[in-house]
CHARMM internal coordinates of N, CA and C (Angstrom, degrees):
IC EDIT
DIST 1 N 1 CA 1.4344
DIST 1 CA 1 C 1.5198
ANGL 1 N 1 CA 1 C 112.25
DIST 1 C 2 N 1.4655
ANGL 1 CA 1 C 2 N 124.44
DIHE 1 N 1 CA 1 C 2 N -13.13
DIST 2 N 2 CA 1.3082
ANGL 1 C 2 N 2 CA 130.82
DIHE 1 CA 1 C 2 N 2 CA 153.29
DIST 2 CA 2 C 1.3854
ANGL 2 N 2 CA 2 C 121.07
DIHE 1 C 2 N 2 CA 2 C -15.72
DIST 2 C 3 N 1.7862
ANGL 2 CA 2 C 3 N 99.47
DIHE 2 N 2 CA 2 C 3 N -65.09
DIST 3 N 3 CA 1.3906
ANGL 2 C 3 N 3 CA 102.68
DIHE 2 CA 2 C 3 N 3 CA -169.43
DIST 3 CA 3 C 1.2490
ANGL 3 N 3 CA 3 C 117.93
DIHE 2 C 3 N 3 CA 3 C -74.75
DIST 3 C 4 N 1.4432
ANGL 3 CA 3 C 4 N 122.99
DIHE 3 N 3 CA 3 C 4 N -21.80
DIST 4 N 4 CA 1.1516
ANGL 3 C 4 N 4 CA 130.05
DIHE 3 CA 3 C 4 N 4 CA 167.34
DIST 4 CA 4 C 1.4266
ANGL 4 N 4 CA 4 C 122.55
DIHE 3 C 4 N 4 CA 4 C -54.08
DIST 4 C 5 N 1.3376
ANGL 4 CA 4 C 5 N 109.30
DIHE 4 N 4 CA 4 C 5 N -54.45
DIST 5 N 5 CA 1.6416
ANGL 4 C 5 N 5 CA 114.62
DIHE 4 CA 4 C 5 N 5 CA 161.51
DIST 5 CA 5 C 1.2380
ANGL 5 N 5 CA 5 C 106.43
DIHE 4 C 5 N 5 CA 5 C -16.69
DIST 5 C 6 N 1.9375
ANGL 5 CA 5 C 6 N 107.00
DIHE 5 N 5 CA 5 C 6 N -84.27
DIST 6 N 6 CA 1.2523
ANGL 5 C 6 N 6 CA 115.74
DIHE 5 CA 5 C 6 N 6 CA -179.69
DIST 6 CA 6 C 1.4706
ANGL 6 N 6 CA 6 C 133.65
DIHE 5 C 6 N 6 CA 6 C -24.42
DIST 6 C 7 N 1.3419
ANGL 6 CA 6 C 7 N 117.40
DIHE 6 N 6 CA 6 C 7 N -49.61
DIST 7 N 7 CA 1.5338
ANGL 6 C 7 N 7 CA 148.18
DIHE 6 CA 6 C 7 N 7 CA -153.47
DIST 7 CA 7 C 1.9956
ANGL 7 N 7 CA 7 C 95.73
DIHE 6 C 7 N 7 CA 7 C -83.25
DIST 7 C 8 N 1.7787
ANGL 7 CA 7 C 8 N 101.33
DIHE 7 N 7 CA 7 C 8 N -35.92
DIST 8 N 8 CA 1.4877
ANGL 7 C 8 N 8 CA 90.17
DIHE 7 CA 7 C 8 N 8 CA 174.45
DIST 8 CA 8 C 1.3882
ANGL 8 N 8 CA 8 C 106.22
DIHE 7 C 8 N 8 CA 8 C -124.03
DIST 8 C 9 N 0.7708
ANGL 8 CA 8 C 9 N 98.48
DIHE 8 N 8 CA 8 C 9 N 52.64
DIST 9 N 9 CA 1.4999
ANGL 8 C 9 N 9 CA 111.08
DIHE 8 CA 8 C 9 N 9 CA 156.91
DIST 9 CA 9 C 1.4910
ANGL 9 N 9 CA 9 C 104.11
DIHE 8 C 9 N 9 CA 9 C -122.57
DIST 9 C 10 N 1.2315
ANGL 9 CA 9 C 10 N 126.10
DIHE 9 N 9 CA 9 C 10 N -46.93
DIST 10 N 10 CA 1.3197
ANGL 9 C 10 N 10 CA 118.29
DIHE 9 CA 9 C 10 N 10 CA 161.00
DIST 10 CA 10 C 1.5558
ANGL 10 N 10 CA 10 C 134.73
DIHE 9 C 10 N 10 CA 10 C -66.26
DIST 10 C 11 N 1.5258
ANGL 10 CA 10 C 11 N 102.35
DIHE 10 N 10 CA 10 C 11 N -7.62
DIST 11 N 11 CA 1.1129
ANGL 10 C 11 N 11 CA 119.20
DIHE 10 CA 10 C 11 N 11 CA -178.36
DIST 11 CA 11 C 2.0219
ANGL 11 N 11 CA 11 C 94.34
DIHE 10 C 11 N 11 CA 11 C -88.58
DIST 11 C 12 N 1.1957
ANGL 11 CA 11 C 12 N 113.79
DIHE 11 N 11 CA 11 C 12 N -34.94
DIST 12 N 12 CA 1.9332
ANGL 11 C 12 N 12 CA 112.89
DIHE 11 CA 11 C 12 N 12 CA 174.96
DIST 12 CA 12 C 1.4929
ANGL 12 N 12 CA 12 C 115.72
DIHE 11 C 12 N 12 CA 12 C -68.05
DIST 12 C 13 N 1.6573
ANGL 12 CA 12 C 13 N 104.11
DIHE 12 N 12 CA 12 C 13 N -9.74
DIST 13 N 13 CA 1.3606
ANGL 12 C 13 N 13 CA 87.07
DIHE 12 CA 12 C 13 N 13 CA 176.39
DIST 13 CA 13 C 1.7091
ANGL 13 N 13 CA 13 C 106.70
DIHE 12 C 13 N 13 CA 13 C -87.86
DIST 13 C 14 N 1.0836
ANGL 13 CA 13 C 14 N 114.44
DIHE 13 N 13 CA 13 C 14 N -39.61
DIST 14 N 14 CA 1.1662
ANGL 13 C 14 N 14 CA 131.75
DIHE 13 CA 13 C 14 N 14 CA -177.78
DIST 14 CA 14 C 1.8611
ANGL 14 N 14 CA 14 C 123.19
DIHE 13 C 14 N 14 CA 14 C -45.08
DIST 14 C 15 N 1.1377
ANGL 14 CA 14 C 15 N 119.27
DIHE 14 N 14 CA 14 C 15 N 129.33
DIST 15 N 15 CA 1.4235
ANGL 14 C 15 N 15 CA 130.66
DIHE 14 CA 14 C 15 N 15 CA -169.68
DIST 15 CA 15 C 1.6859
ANGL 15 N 15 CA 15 C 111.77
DIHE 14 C 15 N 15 CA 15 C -81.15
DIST 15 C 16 N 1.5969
ANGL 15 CA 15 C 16 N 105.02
DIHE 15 N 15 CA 15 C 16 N -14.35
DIST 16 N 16 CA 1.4603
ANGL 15 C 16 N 16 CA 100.64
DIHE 15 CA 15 C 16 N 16 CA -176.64
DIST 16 CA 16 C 2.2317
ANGL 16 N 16 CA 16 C 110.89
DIHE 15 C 16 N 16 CA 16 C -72.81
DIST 16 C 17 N 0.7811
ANGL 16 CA 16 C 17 N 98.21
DIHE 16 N 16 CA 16 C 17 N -52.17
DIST 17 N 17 CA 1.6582
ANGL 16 C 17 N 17 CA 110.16
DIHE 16 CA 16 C 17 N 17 CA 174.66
DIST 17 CA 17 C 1.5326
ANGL 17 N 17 CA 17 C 114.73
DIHE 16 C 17 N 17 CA 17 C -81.97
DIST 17 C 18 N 1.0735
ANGL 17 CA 17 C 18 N 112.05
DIHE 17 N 17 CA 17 C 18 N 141.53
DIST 18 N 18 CA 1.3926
ANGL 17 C 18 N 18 CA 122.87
DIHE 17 CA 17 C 18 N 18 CA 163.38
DIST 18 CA 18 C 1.0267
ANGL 18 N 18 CA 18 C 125.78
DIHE 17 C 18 N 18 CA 18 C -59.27
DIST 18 C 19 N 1.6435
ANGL 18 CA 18 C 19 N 128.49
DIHE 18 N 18 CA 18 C 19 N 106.13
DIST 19 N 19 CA 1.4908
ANGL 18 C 19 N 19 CA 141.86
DIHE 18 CA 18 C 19 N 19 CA 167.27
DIST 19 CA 19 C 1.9678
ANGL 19 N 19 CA 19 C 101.21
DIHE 18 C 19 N 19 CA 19 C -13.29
DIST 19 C 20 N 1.1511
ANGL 19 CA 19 C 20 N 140.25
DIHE 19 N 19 CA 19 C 20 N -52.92
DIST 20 N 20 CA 1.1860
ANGL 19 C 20 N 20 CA 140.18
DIHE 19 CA 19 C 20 N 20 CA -129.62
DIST 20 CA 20 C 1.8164
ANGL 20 N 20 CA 20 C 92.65
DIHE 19 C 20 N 20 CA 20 C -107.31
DIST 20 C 21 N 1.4480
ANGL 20 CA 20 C 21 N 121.01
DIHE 20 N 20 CA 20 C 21 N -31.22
DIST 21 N 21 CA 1.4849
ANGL 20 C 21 N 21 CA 138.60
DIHE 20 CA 20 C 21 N 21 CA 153.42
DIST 21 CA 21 C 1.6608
ANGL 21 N 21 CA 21 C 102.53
DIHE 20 C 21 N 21 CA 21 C -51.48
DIST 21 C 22 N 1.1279
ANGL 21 CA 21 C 22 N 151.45
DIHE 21 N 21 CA 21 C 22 N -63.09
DIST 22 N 22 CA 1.0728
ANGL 21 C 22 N 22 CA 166.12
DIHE 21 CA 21 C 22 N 22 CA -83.58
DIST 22 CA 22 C 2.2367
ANGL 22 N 22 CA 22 C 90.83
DIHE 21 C 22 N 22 CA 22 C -146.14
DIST 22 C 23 N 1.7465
ANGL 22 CA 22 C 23 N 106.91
DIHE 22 N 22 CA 22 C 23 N -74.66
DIST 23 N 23 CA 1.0702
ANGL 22 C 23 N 23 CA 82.82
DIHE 22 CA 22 C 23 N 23 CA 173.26
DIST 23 CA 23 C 1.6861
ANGL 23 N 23 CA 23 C 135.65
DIHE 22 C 23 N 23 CA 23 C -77.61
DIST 23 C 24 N 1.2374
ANGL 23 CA 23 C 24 N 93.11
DIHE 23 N 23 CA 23 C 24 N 5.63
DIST 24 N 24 CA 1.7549
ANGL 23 C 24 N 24 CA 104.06
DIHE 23 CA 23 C 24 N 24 CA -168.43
DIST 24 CA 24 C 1.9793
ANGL 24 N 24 CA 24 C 86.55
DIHE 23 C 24 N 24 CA 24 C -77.22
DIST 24 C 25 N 1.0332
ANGL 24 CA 24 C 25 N 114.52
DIHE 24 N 24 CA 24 C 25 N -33.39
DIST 25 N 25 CA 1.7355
ANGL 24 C 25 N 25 CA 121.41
DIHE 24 CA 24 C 25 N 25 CA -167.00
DIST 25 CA 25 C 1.4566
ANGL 25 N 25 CA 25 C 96.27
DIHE 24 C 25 N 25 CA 25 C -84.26
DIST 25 C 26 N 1.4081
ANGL 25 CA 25 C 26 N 127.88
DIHE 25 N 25 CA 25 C 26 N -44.83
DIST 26 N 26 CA 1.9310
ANGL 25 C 26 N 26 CA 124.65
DIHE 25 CA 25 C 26 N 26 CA 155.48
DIST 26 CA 26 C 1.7293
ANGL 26 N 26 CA 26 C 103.92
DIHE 25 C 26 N 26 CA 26 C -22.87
DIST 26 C 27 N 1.3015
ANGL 26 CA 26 C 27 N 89.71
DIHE 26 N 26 CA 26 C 27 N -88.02
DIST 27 N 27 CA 1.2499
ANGL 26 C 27 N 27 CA 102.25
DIHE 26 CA 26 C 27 N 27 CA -167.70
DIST 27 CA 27 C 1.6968
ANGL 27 N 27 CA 27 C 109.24
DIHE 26 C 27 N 27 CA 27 C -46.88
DIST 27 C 28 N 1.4264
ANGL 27 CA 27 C 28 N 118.32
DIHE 27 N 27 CA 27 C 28 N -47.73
DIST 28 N 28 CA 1.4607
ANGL 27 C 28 N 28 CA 94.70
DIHE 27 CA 27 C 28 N 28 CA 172.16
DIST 28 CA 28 C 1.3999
ANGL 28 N 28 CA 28 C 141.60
DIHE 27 C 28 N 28 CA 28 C -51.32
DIST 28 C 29 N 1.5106
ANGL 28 CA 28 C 29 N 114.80
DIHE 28 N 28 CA 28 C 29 N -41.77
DIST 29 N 29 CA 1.0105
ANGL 28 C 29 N 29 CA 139.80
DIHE 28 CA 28 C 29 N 29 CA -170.32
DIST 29 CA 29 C 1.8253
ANGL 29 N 29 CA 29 C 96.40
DIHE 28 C 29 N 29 CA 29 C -79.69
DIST 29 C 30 N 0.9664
ANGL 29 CA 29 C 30 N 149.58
DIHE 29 N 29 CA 29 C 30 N -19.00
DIST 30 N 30 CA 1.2328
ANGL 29 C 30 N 30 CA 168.14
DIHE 29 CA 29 C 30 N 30 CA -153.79
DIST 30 CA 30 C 1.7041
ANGL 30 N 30 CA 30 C 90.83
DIHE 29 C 30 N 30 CA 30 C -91.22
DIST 30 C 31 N 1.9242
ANGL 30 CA 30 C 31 N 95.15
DIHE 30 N 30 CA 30 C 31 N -87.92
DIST 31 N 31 CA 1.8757
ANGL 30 C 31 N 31 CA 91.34
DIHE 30 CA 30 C 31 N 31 CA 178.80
DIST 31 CA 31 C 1.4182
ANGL 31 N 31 CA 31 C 112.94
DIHE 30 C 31 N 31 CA 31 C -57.91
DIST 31 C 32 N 1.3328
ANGL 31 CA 31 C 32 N 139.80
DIHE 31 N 31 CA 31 C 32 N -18.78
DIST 32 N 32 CA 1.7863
ANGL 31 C 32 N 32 CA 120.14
DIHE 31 CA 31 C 32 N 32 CA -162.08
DIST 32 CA 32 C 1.7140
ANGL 32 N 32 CA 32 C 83.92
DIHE 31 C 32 N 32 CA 32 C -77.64
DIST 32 C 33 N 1.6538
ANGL 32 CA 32 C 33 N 119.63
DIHE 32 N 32 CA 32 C 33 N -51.53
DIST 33 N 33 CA 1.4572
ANGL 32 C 33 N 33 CA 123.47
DIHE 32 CA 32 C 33 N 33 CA -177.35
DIST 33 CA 33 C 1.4946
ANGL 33 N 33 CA 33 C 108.68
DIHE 32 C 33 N 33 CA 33 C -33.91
DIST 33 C 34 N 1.6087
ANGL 33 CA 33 C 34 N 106.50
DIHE 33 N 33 CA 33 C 34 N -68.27
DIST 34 N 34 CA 1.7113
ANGL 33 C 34 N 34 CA 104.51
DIHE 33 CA 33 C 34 N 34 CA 171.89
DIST 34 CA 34 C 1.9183
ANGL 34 N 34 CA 34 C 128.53
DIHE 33 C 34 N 34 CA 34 C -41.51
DIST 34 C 35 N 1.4454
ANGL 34 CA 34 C 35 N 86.08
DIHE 34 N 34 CA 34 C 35 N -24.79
DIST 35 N 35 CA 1.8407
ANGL 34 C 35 N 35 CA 79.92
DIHE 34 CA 34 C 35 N 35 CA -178.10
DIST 35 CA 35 C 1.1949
ANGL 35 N 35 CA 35 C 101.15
DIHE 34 C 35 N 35 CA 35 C -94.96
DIST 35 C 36 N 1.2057
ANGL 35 CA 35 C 36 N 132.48
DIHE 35 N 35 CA 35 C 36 N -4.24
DIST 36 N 36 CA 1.7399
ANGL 35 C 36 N 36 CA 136.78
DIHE 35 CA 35 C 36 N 36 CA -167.76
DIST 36 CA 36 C 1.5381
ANGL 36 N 36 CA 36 C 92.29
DIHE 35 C 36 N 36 CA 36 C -81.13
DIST 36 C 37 N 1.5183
ANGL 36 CA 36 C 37 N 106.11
DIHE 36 N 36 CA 36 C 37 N -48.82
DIST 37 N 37 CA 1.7196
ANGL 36 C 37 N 37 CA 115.14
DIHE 36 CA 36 C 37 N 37 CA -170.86
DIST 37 CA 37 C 1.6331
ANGL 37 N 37 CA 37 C 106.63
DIHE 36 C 37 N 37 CA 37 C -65.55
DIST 37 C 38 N 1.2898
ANGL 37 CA 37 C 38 N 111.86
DIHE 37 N 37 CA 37 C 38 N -41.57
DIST 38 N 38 CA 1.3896
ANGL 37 C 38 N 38 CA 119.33
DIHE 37 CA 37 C 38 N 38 CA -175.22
DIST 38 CA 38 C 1.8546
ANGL 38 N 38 CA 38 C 118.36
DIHE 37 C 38 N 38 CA 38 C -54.39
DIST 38 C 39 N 1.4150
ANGL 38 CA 38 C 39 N 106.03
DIHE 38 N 38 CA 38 C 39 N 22.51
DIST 39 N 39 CA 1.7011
ANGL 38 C 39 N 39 CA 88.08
DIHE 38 CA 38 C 39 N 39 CA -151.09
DIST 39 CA 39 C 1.6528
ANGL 39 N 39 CA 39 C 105.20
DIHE 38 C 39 N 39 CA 39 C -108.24
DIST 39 C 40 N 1.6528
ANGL 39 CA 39 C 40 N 110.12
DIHE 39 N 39 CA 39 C 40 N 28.54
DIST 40 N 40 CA 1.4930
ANGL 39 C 40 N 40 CA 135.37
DIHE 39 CA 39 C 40 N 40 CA 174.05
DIST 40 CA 40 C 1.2875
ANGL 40 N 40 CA 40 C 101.54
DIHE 39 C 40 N 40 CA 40 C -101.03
DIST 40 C 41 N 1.5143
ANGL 40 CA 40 C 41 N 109.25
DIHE 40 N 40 CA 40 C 41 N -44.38
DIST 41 N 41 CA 1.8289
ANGL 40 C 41 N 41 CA 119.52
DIHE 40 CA 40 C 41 N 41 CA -155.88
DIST 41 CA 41 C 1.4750
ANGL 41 N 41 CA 41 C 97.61
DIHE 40 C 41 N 41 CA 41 C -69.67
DIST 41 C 42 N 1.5034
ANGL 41 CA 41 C 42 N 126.21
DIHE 41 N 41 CA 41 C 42 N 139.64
DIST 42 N 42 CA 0.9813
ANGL 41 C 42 N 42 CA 165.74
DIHE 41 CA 41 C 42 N 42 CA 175.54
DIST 42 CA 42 C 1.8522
ANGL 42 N 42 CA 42 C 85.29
DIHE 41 C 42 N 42 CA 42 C -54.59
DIST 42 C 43 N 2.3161
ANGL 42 CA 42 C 43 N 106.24
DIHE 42 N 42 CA 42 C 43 N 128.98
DIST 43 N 43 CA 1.7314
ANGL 42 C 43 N 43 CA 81.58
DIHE 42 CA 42 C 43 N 43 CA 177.17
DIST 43 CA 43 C 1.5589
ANGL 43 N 43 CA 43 C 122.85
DIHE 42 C 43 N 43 CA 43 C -54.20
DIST 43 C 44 N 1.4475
ANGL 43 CA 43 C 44 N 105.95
DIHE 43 N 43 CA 43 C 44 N 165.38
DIST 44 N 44 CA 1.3621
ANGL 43 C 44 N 44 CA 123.01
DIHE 43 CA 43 C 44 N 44 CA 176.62
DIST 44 CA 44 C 1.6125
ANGL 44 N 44 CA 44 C 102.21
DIHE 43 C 44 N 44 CA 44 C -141.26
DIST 44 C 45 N 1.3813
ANGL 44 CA 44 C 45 N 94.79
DIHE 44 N 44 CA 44 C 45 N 128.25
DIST 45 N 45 CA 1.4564
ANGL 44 C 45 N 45 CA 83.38
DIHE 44 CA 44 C 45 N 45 CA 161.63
DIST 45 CA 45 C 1.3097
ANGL 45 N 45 CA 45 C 144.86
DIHE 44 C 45 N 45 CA 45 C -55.30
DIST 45 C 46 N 1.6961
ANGL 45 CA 45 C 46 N 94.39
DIHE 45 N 45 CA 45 C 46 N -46.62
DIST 46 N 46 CA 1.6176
ANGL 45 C 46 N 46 CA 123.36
DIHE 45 CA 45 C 46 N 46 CA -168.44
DIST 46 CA 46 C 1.8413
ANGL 46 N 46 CA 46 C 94.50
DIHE 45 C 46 N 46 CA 46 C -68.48
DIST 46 C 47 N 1.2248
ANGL 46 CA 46 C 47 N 127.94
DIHE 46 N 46 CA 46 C 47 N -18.24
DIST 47 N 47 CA 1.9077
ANGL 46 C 47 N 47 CA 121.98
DIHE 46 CA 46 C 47 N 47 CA 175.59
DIST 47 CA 47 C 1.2746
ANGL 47 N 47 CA 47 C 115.06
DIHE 46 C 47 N 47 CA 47 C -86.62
DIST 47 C 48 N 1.5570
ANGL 47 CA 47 C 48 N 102.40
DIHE 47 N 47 CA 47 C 48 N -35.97
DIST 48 N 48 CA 1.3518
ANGL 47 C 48 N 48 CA 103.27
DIHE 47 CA 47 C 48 N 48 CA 162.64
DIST 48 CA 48 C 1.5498
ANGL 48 N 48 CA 48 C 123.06
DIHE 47 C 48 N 48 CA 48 C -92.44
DIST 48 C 49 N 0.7169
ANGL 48 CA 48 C 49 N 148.41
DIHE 48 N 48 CA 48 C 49 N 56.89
DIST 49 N 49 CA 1.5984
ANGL 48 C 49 N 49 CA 178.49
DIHE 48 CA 48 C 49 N 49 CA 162.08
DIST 49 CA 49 C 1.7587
ANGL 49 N 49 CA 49 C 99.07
DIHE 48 C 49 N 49 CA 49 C -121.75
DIST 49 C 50 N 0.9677
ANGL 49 CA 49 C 50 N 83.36
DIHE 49 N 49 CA 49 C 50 N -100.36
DIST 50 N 50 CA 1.7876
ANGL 49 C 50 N 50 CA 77.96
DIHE 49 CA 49 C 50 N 50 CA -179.97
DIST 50 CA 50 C 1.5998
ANGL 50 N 50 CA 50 C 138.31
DIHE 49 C 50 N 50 CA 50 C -80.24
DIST 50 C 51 N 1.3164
ANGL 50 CA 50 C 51 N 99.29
DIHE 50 N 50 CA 50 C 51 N 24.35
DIST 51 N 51 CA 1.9216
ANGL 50 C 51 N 51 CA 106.16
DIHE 50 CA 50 C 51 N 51 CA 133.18
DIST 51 CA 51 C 1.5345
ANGL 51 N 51 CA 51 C 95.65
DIHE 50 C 51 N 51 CA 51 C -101.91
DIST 51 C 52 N 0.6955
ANGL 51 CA 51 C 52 N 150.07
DIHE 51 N 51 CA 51 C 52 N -34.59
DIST 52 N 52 CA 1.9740
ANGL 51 C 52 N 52 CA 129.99
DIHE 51 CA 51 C 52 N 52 CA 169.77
DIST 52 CA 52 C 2.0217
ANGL 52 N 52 CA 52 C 107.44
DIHE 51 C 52 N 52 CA 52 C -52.20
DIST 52 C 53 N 1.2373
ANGL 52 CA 52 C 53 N 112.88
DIHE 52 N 52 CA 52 C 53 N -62.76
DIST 53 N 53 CA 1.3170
ANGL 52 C 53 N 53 CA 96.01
DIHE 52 CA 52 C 53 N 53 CA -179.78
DIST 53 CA 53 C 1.6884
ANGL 53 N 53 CA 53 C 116.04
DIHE 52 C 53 N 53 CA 53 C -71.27
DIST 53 C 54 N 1.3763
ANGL 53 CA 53 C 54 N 110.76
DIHE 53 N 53 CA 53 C 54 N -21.24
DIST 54 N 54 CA 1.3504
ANGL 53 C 54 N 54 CA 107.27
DIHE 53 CA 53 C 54 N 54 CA 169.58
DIST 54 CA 54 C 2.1930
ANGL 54 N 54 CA 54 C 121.67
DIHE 53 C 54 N 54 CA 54 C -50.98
DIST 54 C 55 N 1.5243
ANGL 54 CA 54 C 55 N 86.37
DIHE 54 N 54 CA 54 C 55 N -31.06
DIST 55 N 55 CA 1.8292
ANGL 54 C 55 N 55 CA 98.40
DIHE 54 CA 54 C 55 N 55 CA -179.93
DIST 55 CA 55 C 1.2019
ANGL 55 N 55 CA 55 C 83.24
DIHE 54 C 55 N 55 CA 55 C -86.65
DIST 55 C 56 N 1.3308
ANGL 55 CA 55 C 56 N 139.64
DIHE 55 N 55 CA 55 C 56 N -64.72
DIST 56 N 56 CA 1.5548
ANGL 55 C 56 N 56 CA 119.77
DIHE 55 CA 55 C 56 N 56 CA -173.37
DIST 56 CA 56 C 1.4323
ANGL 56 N 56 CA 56 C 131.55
DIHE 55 C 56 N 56 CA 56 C -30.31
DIST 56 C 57 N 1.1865
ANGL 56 CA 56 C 57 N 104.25
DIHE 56 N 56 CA 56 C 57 N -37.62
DIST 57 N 57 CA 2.2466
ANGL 56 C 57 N 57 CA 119.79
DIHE 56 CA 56 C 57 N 57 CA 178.74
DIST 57 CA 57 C 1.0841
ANGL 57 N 57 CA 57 C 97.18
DIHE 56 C 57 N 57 CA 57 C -75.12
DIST 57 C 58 N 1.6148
ANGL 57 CA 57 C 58 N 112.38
DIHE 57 N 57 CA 57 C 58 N -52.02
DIST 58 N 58 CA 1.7601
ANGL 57 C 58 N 58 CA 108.17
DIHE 57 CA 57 C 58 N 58 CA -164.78
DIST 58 CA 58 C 1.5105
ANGL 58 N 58 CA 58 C 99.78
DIHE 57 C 58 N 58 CA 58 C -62.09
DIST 58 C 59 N 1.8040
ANGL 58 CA 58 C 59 N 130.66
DIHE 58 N 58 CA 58 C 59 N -46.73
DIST 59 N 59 CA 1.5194
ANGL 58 C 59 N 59 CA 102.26
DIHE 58 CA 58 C 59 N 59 CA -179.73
DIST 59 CA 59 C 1.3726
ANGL 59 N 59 CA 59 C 138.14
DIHE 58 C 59 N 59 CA 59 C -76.48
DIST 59 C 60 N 1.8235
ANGL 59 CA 59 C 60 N 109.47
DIHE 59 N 59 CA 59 C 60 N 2.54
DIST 60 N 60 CA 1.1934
ANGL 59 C 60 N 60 CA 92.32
DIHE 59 CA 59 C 60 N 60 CA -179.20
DIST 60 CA 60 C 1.7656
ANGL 60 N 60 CA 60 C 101.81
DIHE 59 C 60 N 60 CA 60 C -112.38
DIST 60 C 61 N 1.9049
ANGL 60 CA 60 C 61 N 112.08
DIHE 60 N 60 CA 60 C 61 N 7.28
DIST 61 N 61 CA 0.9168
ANGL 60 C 61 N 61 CA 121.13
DIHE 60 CA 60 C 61 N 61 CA 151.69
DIST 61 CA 61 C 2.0189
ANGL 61 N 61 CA 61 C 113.94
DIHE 60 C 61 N 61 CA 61 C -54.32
DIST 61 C 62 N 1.2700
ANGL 61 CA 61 C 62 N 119.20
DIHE 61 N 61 CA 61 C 62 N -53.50
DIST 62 N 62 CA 1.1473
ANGL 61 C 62 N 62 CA 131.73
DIHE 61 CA 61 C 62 N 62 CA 176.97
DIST 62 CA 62 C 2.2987
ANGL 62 N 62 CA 62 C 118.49
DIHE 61 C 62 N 62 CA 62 C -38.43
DIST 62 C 63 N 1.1446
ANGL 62 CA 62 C 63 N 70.41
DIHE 62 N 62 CA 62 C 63 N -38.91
DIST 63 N 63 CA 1.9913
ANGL 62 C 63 N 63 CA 106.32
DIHE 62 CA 62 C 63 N 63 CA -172.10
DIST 63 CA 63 C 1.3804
ANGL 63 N 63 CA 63 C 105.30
DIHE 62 C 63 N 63 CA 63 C -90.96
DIST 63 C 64 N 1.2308
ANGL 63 CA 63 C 64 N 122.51
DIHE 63 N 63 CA 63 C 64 N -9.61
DIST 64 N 64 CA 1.2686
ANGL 63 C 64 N 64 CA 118.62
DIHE 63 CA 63 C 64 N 64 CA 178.31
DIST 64 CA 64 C 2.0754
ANGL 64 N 64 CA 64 C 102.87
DIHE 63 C 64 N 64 CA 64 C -114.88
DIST 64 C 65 N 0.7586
ANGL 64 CA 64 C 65 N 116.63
DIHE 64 N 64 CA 64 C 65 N -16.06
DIST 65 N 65 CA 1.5461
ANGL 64 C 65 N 65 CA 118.88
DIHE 64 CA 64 C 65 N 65 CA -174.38
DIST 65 CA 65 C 1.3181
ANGL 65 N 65 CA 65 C 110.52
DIHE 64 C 65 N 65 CA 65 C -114.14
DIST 65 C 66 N 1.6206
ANGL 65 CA 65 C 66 N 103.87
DIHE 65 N 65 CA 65 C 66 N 2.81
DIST 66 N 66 CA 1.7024
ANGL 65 C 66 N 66 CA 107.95
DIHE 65 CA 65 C 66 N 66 CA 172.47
DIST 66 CA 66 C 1.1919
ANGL 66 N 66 CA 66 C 125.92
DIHE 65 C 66 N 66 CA 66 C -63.71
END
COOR INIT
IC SEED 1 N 1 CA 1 C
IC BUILD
């Protein structure tokens, strides 16, 4: 999800998409990254909670840039 970062961040500079498309896909790509890192940590609820809503942004991130 690294590259993704990258990809919308270059995607916020950009005039074709809506700023608010763009950080809603930050923030997704942000928590799935955090649960990717999490995969030493002892379960937690609260990481797994948000790698679940993190896939939640990314699909309707997906549905929105279609």
């Amino acid at each position: 999800m690294s590259t993704g970062l990258i990809i919308l961040l270059v995607m916020l500079q950009n005039n074709i998409f809506n700023k608010l498309i763009a950080y809603m896909g930050i923030l997704a790509s942000a928590l799935v990254l955090v649960g990717d890192f999490s995969v030493g940590i002892p379960h937690s609820n609260i990481i797994a909670a948000l790698f679940g809503i993190g896939y939640v942004l990314l699909t309707v991130w997906f549905l929105l840039i279609a």
